[in-house]
MARBA-3410 file (N, C-alpha, C, O; in Angstrom, 1 decimal):
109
18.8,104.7,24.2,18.8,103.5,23.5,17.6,102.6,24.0,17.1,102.7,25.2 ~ 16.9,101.6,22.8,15.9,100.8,23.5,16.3,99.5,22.8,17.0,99.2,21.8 ~ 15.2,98.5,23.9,15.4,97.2,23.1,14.3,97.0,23.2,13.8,97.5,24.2 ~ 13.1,96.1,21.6,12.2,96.2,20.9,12.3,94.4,21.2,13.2,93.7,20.7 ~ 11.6,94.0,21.8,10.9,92.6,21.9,9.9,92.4,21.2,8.8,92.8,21.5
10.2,91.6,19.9,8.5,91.3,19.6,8.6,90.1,19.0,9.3,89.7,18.1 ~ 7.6,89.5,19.8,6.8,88.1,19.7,5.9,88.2,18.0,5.2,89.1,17.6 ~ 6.4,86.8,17.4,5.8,86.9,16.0,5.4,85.5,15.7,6.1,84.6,16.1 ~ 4.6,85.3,15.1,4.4,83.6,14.5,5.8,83.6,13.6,6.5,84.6,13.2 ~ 5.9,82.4,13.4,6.9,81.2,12.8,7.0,82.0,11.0,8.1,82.4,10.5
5.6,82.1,10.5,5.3,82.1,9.3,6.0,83.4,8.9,6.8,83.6,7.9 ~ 5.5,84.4,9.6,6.4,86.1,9.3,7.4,86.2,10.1,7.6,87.3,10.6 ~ 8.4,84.9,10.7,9.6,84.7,11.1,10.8,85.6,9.6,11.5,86.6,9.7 ~ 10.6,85.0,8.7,11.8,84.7,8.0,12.0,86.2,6.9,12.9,86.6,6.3 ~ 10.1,86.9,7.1,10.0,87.3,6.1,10.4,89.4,7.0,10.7,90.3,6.3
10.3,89.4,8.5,10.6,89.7,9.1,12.3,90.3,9.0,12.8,91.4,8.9 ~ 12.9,88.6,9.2,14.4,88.4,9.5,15.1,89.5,8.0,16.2,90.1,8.1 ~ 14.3,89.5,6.8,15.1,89.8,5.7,14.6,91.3,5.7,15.5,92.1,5.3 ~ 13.5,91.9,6.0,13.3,93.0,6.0,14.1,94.3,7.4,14.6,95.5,7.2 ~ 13.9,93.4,8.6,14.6,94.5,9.7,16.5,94.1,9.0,17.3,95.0,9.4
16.9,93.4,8.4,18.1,93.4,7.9,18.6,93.9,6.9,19.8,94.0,6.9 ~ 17.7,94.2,5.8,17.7,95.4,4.7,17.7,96.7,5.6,18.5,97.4,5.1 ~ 17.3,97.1,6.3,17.1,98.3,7.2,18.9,98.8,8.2,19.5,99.9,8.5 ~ 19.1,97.7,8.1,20.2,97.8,8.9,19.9,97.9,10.5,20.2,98.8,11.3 ~ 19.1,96.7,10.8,19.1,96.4,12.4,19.3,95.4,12.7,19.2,94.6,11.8
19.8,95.1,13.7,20.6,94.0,14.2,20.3,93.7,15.0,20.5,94.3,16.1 ~ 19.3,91.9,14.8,18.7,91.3,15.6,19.5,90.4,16.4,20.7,90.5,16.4 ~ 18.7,89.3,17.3,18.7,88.3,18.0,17.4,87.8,17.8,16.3,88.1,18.1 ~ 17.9,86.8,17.3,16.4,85.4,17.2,16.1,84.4,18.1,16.9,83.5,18.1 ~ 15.3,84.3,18.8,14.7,83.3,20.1,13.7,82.3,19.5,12.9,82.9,18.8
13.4,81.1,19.5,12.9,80.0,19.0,11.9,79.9,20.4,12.4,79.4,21.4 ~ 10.6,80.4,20.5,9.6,80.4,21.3,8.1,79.7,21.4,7.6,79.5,20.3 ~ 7.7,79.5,22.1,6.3,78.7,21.4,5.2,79.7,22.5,5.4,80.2,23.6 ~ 3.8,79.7,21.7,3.2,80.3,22.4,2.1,79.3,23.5,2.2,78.0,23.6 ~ 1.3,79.9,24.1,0.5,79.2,25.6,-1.2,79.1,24.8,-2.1,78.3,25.2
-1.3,79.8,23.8,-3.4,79.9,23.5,-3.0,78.8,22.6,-3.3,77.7,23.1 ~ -2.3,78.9,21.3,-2.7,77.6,20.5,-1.4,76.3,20.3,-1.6,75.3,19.6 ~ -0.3,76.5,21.1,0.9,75.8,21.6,1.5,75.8,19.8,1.7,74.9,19.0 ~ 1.7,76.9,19.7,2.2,76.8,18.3,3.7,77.7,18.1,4.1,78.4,19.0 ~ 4.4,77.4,16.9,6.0,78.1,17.7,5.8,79.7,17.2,4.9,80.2,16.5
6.8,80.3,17.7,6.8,81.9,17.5,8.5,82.2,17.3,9.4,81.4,17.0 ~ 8.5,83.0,17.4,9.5,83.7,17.1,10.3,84.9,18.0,10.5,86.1,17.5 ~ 10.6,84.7,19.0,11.0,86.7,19.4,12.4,86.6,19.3,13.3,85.8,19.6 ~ 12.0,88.5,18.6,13.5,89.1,18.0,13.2,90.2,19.4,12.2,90.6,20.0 ~ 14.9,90.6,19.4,15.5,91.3,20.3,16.1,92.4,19.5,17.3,92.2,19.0
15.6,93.2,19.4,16.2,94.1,18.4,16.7,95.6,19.5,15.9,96.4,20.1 ~ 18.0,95.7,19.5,18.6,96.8,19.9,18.4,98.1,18.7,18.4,97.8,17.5 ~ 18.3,99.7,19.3,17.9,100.5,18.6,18.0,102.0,19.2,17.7,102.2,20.4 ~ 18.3,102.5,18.8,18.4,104.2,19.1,17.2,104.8,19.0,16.5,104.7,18.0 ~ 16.7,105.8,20.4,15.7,105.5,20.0,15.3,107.0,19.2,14.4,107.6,19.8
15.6,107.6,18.3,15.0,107.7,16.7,14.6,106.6,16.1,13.8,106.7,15.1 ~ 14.9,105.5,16.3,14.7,104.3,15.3,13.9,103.7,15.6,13.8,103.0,14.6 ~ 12.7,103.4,16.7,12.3,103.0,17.5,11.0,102.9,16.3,10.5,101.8,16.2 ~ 10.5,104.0,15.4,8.9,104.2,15.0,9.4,103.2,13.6,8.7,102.5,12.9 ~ 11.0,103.5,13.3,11.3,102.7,11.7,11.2,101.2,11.5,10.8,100.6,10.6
11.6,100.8,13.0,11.4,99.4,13.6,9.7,98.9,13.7,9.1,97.9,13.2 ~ 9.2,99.7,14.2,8.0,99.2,14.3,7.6,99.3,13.2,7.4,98.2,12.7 ~ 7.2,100.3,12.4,6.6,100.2,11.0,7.6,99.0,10.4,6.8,98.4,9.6 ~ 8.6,98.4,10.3,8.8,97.3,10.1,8.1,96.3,10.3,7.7,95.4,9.5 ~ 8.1,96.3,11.2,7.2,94.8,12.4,6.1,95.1,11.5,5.9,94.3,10.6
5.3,96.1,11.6,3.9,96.4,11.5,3.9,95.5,10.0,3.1,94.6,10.0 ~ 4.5,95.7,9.0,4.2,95.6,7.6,4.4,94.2,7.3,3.5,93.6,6.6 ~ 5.6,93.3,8.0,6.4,92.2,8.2,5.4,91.4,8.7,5.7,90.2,8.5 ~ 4.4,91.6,9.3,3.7,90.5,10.2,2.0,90.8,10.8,1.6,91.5,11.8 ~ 1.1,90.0,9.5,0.3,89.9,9.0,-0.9,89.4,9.8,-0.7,88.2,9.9
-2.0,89.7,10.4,-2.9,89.4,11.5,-3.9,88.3,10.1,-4.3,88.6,9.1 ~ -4.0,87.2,10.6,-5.0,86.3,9.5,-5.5,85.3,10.4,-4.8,85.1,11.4 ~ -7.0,84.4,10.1,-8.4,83.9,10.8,-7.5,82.7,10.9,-6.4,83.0,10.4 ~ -7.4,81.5,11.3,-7.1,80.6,10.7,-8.1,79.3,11.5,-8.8,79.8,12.4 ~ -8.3,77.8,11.3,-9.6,77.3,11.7,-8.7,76.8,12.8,-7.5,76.5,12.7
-9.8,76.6,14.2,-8.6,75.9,15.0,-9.5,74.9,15.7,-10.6,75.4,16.1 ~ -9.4,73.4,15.9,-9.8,72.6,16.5,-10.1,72.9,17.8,-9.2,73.7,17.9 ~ -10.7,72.9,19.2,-10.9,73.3,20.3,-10.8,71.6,20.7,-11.4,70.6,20.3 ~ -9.7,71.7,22.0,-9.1,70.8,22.8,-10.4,70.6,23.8,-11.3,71.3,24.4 ~ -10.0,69.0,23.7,-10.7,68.3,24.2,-11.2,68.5,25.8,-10.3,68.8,26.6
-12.6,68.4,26.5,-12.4,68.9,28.2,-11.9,68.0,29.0,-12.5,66.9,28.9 ~ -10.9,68.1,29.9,-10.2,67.6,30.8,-11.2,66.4,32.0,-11.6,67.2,32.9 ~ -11.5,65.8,32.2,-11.8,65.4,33.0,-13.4,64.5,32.5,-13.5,63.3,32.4 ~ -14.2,65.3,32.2,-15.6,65.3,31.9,-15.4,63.8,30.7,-14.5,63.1,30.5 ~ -16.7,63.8,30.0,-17.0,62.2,29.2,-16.3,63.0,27.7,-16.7,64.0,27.0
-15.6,62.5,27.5,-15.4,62.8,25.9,-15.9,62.1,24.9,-15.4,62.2,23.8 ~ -16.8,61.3,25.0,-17.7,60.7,24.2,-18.3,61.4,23.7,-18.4,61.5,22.4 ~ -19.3,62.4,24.7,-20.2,63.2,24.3,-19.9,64.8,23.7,-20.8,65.7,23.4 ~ -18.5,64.9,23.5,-17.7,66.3,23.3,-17.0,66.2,21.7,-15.9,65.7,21.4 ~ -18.3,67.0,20.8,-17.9,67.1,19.3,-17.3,68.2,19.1,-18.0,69.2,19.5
-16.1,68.5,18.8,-15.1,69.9,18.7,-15.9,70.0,17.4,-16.3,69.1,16.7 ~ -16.0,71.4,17.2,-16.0,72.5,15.9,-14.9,73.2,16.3,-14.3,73.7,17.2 ~ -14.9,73.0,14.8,-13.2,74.2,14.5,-14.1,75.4,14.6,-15.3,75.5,14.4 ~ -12.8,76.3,15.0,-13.9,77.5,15.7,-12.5,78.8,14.6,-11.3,78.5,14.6 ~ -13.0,79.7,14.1,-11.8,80.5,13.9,-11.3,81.5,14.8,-12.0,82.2,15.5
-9.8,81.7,14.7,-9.2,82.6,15.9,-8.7,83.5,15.2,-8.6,83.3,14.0 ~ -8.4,84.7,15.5,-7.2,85.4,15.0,-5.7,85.2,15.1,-5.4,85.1,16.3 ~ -4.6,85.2,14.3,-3.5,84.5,14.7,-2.6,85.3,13.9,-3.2,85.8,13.0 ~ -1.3,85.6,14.0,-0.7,86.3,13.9,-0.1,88.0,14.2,-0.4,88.5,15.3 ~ 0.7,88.8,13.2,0.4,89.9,14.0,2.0,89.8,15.0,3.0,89.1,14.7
1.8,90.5,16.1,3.1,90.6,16.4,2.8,91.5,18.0,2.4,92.6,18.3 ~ 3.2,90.6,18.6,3.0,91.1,20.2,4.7,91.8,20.9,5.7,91.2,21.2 ~ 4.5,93.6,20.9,5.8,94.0,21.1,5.9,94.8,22.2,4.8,95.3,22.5 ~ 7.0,95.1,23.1,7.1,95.6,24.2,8.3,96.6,23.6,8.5,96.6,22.4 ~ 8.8,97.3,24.2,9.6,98.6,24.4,10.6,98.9,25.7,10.2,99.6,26.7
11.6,98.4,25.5,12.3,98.5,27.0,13.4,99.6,27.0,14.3,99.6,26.1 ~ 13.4,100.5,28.0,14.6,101.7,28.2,15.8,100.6,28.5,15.6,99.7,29.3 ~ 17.3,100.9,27.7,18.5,100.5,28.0,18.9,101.2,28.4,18.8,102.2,27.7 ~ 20.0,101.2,30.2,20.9,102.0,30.7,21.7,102.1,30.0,22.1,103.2,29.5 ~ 22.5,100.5,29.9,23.8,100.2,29.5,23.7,99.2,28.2,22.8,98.6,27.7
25.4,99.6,28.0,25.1,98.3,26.5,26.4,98.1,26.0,27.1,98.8,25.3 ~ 26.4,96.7,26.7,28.1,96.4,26.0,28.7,95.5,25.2,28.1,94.4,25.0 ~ 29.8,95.7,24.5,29.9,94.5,23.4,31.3,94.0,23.2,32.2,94.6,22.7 ~ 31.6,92.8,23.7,32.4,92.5,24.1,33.6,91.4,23.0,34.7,91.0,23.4
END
C-alpha cells in the first residue's frame, strides 16, 4: 500500500477533487498555503494499492495544469524603497508537487 501526497494550487483543487472521485479514490483534503508566492494550495492524501499508484498519478498529471502567471516582486527589506520599481516578472505556477510514501500499517477505525 502507498500514500500519494500531492501539493496542488487552489484553482485545480476542486477540479482534481471530482476527478480522483470518479475513479474511486478516496481522499483527504488539507487547506495549505505555499512559501515562494504565499498563495493557498491544496494537499490531498490519497491512500492506494500500489497497482494504483501510476492511475493516481496520471490523474494528478491531467487534473493540474502548469501556467505563467504575472507576479509583482516584493518589496526589499531593509534598503530605500523609494528607489525600488517592481516589474511583474512571470513565474510558472501550478502543476502539482507529489511525493510517494511506503505504508506498513493501515487502520480504520
Amino acid at each position: 500500500m502507498k500514500m500519494i501526497i500531492a501539493v496542488v494550487q487552489d484553482k485545480d483543487s476542486n477540479r482534481l477533487t471530482d476527478a480522483l472521485a470518479e475513479n474511486d479514490f478516496k481522499t483527504t483534503k488539507l487547506s495549505t498555503t505555499g512559501g515562494f508566492l504565499r498563495e493557498g494550495n491544496t494537499t490531498f492524501m490519497i491512500g492506494c494499492e500500489d497497482d494504483e499508484v501510476d492511475d493516481a498519478l496520471d490523474i494528478i498529471k491531467d487534473n493540474c495544469s502548469q501556467r505563467e502567471q504575472m507576479v509583482a516582486p516584493i518589496s526589499p527589506m531593509g534598503g530605500n524603497a523609494d528607489s525600488y520599481i517592481p516589474k511583474p516578472v512571470k513565474v510558472e505556477v501550478g502543476g502539482a508537487t507529489v511525493f510517494i510514501l511506503p505504508v506498513d500499517s493501515f487502520f480504520q477505525f
